[in-house]
C-alpha positions in Angstrom: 41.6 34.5 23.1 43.1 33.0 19.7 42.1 29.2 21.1 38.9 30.3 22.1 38.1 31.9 18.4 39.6 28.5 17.2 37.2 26.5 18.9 34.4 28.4 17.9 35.3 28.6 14.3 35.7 24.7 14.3 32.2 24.6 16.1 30.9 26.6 13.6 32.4 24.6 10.6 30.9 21.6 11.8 27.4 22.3 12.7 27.5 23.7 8.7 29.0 20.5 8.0 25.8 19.1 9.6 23.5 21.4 8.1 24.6 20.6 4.8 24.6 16.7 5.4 21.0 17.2 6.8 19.9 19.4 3.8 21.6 16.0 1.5 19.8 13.6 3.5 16.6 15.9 3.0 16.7 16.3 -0.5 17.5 12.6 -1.3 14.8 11.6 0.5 12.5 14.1 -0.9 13.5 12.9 -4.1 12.9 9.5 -3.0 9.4 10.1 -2.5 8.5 12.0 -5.1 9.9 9.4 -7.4 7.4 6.5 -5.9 5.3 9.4 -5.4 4.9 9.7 -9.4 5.0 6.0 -9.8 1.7 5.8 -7.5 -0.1 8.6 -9.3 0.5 6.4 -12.9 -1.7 3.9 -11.1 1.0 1.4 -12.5 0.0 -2.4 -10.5 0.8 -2.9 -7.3 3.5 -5.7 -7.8 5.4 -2.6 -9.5 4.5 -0.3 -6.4 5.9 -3.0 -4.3 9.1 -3.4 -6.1 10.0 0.7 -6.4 9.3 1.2 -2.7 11.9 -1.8 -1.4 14.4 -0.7 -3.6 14.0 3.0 -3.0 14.1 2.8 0.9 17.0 0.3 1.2 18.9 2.6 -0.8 17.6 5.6 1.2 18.1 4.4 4.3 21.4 2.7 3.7 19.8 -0.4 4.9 20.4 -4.0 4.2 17.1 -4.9 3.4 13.8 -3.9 2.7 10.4 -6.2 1.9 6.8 -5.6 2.1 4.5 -8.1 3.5 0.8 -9.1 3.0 -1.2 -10.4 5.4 -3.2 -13.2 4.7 -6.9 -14.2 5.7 -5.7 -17.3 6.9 -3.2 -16.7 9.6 -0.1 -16.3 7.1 1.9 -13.5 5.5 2.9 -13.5 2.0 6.5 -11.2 0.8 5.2 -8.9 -2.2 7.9 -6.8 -2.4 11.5 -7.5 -1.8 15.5 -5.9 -2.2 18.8 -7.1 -0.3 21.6 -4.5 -1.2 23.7 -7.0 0.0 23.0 -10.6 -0.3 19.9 -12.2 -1.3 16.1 -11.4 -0.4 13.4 -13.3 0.9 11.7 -14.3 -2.5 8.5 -13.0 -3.4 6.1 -15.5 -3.1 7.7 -16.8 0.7 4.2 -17.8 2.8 5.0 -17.9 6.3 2.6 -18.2 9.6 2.0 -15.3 11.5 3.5 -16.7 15.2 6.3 -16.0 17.1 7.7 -12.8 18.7 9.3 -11.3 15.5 8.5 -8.1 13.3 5.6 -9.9 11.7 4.0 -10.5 13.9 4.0 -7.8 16.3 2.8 -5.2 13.4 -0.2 -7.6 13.1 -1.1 -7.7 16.8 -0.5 -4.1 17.7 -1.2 -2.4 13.9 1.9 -0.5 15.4 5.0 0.1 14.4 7.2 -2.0 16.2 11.4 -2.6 16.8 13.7 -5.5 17.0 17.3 -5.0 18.3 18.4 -8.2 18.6 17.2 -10.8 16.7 18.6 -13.4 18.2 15.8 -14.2 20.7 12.7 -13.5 18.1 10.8 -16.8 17.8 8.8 -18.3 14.8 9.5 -19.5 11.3 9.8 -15.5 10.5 12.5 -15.0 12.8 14.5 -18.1 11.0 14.1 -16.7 7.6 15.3 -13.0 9.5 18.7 -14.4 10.7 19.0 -16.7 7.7 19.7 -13.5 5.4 22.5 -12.1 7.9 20.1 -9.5 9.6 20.4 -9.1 13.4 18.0 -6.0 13.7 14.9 -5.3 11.9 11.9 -2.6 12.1 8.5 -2.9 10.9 6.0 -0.3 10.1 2.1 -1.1 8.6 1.0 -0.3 5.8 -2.9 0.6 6.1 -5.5 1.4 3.8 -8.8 2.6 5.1 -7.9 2.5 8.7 -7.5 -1.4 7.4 -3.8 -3.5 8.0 -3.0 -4.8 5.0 0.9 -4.9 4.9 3.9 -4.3 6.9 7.4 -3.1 5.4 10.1 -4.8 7.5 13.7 -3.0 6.8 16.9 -4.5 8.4 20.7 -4.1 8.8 23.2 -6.9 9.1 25.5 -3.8 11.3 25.6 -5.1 14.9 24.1 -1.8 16.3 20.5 -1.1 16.3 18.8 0.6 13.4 18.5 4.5 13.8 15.7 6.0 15.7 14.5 7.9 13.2 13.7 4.8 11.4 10.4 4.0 11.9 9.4 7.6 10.8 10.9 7.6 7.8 10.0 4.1 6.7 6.5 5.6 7.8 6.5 8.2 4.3 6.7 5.3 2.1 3.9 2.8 3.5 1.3 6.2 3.4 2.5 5.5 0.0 2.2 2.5 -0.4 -1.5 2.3 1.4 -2.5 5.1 -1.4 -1.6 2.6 -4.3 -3.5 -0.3 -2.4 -6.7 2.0 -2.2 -6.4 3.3 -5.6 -6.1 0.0 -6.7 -8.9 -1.3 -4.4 -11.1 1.8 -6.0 -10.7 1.1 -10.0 -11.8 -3.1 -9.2 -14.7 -1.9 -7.0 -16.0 1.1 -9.8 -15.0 -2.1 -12.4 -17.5 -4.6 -10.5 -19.8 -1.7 -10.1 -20.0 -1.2 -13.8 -20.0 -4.9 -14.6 -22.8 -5.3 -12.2 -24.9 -2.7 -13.2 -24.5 -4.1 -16.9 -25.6 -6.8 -16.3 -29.3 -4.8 -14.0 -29.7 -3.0 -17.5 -29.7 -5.6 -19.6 -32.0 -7.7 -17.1 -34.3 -4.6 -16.6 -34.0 -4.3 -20.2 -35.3 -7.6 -20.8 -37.9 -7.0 -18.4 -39.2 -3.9 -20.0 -39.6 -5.6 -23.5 -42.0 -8.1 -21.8 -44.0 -5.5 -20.0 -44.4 -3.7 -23.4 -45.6 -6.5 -24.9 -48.1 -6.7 -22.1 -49.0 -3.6 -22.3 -49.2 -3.5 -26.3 -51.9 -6.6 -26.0 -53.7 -4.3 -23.2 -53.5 -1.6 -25.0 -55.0 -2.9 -28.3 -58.4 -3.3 -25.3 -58.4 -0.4 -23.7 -56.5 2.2 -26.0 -53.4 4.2 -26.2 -52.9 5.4 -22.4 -51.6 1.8 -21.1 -49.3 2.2 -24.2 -47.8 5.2 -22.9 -48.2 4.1 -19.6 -45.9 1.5 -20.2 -43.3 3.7 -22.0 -42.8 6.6 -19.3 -40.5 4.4 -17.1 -38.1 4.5 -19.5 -37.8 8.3 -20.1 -35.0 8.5 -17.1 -32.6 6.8 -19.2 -33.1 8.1 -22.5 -33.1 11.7 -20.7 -29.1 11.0 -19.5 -30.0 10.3 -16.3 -28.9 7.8 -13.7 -30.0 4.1 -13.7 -32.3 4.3 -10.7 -31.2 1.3 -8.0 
């Protein structure tokens, strides 16, 4: 009876050993996320985004390395965001083709996450710069904004064993991130052009009105006051606070 109590109590130990590790690995993340979380909501640039995210989830994750990925219009991927905990990075600024069976490229055909657990066999110049920085398995997830690919974060370990497989999930809280930033930022130049261009309307239509007043003045002075006022009315939108009308 005193083994059997034993062996529950060890039981019992452990799985509270667990539940605290869990609750650790919970809160750090949480942390982790609320950190770039905060970082995002400063609407800081995006090269900083980039920079924060690596860093936090290689350090998260335990992982070798972390970097974020643009795709190109033309066929290529550029790195935006990089961090190696323990060797050196693919610089940002490395242009490569989007070819080959390797990370890269399958997130770009598929817009899926996707899994590499031995690099050994991944083809393309993606796959040389992989194995070049010590890293033998890799995951990427995409990073979308408006249903719209724009990056992929690629994590890897140089450990000889496959990455967790809880990976993808988790890498998956920080690219929603990620995609927020590249929206926001892809909403202030938008409401930026949108103000530039309707600048420049107003000062056209402006332009425009002062001509038809001076019409109107010389048709007034032959037929009276009403094509005066006529003329003026179009205006009384603006000056009432109203919208430009388009």
């Amino acid at each position: 009876m005193s083994v059997i109590v034993g062996v529950v109590a060890t039981q019992a130990d452990r799985c509270a050993a667990g539940s605290e590790q869990a609750r650790d690995i919970l809160a750090g993340e949480q942390a982790a996320l609320r950190r770039v979380a905060t970082l995002v909501a400063r609407q800081p640039s995006p090269a900083e985004v980039f920079a924060a995210v690596t860093e936090e989830a290689a350090r998260l994750l335990h992982l070798d390395s972390a970097h974020l990925i643009v795709y190109e219009r033309d066929q290529t991927a550029t790195v935006v965001g990089s961090c190696n905990l323990r060797g050196q990075p693919m610089p940002v600024g490395t242009r490569v083709p989007v070819e080959g069976d390797n990370i890269i490229g399958r997130v770009f055909r598929t817009q899926q996450p996707a899994r590499i657990d031995d690099y050994s066999d991944a083809t393309g110049l993606v796959a040389e710069n992989v194995r070049s920085i010590g890293v033998p398995a890799a995951v990427g997830v995409p990073v979308l904004a408006g249903e719209r690919l724009w990056e992929v974060m690629a994590v890897g370990s140089s450990r000889p064993e496959p990455l967790p497989a809880d990976t993808e999930m988790r890498i998956g809280a920080f690219t929603e991130l990620v995609g927020t930033a590249i929206a926001n930022t892809a909403a202030r130049g938008a409401g930026a052009g949108c103000r530039r261009a309707g600048g420049a309307r107003r000062r056209r239509d402006a332009a425009g009105r002062s001509r038809s007043a001076g019409r109107g003045l010389h048709r007034g002075r032959r037929r009276g006051r009403w094509a005066v006022r006529g003329s003026a009315c179009r205006a009384l939108p603006l000056r009432a606070g109203k919208a430009w009308p388009r």
